[in-house]
C-alpha positions in Angstrom: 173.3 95.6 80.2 174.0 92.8 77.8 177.9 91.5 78.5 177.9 89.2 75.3 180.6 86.8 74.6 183.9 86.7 76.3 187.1 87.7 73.9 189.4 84.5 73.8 192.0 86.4 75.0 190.0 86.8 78.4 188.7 83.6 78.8 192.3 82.2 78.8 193.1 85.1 81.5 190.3 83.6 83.6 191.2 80.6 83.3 195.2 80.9 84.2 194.6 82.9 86.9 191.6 80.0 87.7 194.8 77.4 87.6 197.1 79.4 89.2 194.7 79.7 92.2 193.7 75.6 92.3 196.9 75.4 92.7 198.0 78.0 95.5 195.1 76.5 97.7 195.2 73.0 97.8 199.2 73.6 99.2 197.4 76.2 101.5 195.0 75.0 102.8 197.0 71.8 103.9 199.2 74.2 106.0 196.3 75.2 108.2 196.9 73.0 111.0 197.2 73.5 114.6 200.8 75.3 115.8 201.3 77.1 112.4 200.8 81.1 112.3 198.2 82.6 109.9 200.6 85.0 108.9 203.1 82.1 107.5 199.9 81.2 105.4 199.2 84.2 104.0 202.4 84.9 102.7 203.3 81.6 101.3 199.9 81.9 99.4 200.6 85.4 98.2 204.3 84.8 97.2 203.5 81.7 95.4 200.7 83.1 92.8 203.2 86.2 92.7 206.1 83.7 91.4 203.7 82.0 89.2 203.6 85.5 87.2 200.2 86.4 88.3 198.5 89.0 90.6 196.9 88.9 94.1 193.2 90.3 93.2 193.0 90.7 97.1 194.9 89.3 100.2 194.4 86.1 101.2 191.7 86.0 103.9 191.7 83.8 106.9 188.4 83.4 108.1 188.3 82.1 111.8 184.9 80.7 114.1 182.6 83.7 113.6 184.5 85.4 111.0 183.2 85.3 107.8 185.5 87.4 105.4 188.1 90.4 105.2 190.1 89.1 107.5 193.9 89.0 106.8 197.1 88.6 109.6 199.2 91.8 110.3 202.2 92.5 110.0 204.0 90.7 112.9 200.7 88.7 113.3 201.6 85.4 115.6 198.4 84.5 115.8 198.5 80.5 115.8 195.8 78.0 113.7 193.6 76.2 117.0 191.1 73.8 117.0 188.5 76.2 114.6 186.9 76.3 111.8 188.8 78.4 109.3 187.8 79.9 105.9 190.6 80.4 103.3 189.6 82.4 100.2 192.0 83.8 97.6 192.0 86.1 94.7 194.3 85.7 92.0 194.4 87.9 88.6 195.7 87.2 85.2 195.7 90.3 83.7 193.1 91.8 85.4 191.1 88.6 84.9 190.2 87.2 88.1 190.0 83.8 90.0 188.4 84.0 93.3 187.3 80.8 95.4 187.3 79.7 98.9 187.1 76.5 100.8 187.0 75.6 104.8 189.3 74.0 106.7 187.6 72.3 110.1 189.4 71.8 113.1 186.2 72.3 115.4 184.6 69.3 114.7 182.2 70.9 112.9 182.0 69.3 109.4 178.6 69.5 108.6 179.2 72.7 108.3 182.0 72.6 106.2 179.3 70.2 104.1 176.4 72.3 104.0 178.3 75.0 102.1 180.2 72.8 99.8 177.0 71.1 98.8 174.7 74.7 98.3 177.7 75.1 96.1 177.1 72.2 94.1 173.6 72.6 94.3 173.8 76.7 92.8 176.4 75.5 89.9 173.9 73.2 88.7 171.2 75.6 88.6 173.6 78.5 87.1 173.5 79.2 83.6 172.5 81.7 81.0 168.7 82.9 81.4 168.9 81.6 85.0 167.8 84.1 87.5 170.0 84.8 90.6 167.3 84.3 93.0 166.8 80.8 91.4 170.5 80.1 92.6 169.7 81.9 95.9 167.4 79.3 96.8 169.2 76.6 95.6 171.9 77.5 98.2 169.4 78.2 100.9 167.6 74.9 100.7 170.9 73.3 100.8 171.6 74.9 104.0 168.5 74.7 105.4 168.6 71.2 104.6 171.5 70.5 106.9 170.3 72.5 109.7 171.7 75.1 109.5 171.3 79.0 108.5 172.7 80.2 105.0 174.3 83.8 106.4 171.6 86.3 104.4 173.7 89.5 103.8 176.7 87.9 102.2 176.5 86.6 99.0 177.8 86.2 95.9 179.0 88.6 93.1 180.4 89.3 89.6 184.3 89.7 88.8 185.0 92.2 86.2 188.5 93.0 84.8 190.6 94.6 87.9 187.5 94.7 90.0 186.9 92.1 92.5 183.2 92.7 93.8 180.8 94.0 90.6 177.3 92.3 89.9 175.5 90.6 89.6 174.5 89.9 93.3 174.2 86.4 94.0 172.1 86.2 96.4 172.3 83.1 99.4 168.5 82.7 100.0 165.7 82.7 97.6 164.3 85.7 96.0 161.6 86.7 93.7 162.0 89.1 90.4 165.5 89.0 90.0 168.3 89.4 87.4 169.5 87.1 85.0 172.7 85.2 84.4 174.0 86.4 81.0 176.5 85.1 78.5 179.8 86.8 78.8 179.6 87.1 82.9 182.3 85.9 85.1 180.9 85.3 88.9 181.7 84.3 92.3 179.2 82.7 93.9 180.0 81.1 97.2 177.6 80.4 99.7 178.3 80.7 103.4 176.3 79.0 106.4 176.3 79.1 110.0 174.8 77.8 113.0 173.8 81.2 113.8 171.5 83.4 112.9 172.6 84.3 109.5 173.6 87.9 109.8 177.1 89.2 109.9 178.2 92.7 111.0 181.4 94.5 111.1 184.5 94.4 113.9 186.8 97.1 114.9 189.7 95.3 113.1 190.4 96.5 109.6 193.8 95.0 108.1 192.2 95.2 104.1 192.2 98.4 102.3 191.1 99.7 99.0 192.4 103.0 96.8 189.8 105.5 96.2 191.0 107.9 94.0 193.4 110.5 94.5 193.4 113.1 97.3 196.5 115.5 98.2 198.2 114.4 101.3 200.9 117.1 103.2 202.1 114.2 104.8 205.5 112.5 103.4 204.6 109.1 104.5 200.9 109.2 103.5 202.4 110.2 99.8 204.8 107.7 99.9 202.4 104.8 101.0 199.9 106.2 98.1 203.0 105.4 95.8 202.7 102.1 96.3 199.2 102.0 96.7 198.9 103.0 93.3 200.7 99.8 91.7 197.8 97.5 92.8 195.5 98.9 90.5 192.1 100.0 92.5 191.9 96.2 93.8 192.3 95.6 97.4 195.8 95.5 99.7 197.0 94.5 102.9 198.7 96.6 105.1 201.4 94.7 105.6 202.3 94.9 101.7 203.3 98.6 102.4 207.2 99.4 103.1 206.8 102.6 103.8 208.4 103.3 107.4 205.3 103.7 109.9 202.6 102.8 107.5 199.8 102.6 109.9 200.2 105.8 110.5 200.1 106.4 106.4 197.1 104.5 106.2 195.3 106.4 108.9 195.9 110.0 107.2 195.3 108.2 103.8 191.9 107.0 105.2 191.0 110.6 106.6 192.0 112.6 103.3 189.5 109.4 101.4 192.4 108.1 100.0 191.5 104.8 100.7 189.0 102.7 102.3 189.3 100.1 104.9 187.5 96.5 104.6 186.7 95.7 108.4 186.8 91.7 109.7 183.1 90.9 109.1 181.7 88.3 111.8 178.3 86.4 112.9 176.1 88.6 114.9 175.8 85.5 117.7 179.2 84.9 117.4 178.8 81.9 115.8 180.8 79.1 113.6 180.5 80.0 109.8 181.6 77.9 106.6 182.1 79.0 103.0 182.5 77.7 99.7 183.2 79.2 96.7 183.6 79.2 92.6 184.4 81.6 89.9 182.8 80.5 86.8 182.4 81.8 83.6 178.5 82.3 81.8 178.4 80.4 78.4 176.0 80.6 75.8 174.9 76.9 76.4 175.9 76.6 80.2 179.0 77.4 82.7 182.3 77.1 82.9 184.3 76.7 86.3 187.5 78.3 86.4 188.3 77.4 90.1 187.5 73.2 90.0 189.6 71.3 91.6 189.5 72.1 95.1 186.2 71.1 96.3 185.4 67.4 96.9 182.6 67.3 94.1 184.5 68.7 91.7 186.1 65.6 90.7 
């Protein structure tokens, strides 16, 4: 399907929410130290792009060792930064128009890590552009990787942001591959590479704190209706559980998730239990090139 040229009126969305989130991370990511909670993060994240007018396109996640995404504090969370590797990507709508990036914070020691992935980053945006195919970028990022060491993780990858939905495609793929689509004019996308000293495989945990609307389902239960009340004012993108008010809303959830309400996101970590660092852009596909909504909070983007 062709996408064609972005209305202006879009491309300004993208590129608010783009600022908005530039903004939000480099003040975030300077709070994950050592002694300071996750959850504090989070929320000072989320409630500054909320008083800068915009939208969270997803809570912040707060990637830790192994983890590599969907990973987001609880409610009464006390969970403390150590001396870890942690991932911090944020969503952040204008309008619908979304802004999603990440970057890595190392405490482990670990910074080639945290290298590899910012430089398959650099190395996919300069391959990215309209006629490009996504396996072309795939192996850009992989060779990066590989490069360094290490493993690019090879079911994760990158993906297309379309208006209210966080995760469309294209697939972005973080290895090579032959015969595949095409970057088009009029495409937003995500691409953000993520490598480890493991494997390369992630699978899902047992912890699910991310959730998703589904559609509607009838519920007999008066908190389950009153938790898909608010549910419904974050428009189909995804929501922590610790946004909902309603009294008991774990319990909510659970029903919600039974009737298919919603659906949960669980904490996706390395198969060997391994370190993992991302990177990530949004950028928008030009007629003659790219455009990256998200620069300013990776090294080479100076």
């Amino acid at each position: 399907m062709s996408h064609g040229p972005l209305d202006e009126d879009a491309v300004e969305s993208y590129r608010e929410a783009g600022a908005v989130l530039v903004e939000a991370m480099n003040e975030a990511r300077e709070m994950v130290e050592p002694g300071r909670t996750h959850l504090e993060v989070a929320e000072w994240t989320e409630d500054f792009v909320r008083e800068q007018g915009a939208g969270l396109a997803f809570p912040v996640n707060i990637s830790v060792d192994p983890e590599a995404s969907h990973a987001t504090p609880g409610r009464d969370d006390e969970t403390e930064f150590g001396e870890e590797m942690v991932c911090l990507d944020v969503g952040v709508h204008v309008d619908g128009y979304i802004a999603d990036a990440a970057v890595t914070v190392d405490h482990s020691g670990t910074p080639e890590l945290v290298e590899a992935a910012e430089m398959a980053l650099e190395a996919a945006l300069d391959e990215a552009g309209p006629g490009v195919e996504v396996g072309v970028v795939g192996q850009a990022i992989e060779d990066v990787i590989r490069g360094y060491g290490y493993t690019p993780v090879l079911n994760l990858s990158g993906h297309g942001v379309q208006r209210y939905d966080a995760h469309t495609g294209p697939t972005v793929p973080n290895r090579g591959v032959d015969r595949s689509v095409e970057l088009e004019p009029g495409q937003a996308v995500a691409i953000e590479p993520f490598a480890t000293d493991g494997r390369g495989k992630v699978g899902e945990g047992t912890v699910e704190e991310i959730f998703e609307q589904q559609g509607s389902a009838s519920v007999r239960d008066r908190r389950a209706r009153q938790a898909l009340e608010e549910i419904e004012a974050f428009d189909d993108l995804p929501f922590a559980a610790r946004w909902l008010e309603t009294d008991r809303a774990e319990m909510a959830l659970r029903r919600l998730k039974q009737a298919n309400a919603i659906k949960g996101y669980p904490v996706l970590k390395e198969d060997d239990d391994a370190l993992v660092s991302q990177a990530e852009h949004t950028l928008l596909v030009t007629e003659d090139g790219v455009e990256v909504t998200t620069a300013g909070i990776h090294g080479f983007d100076d």
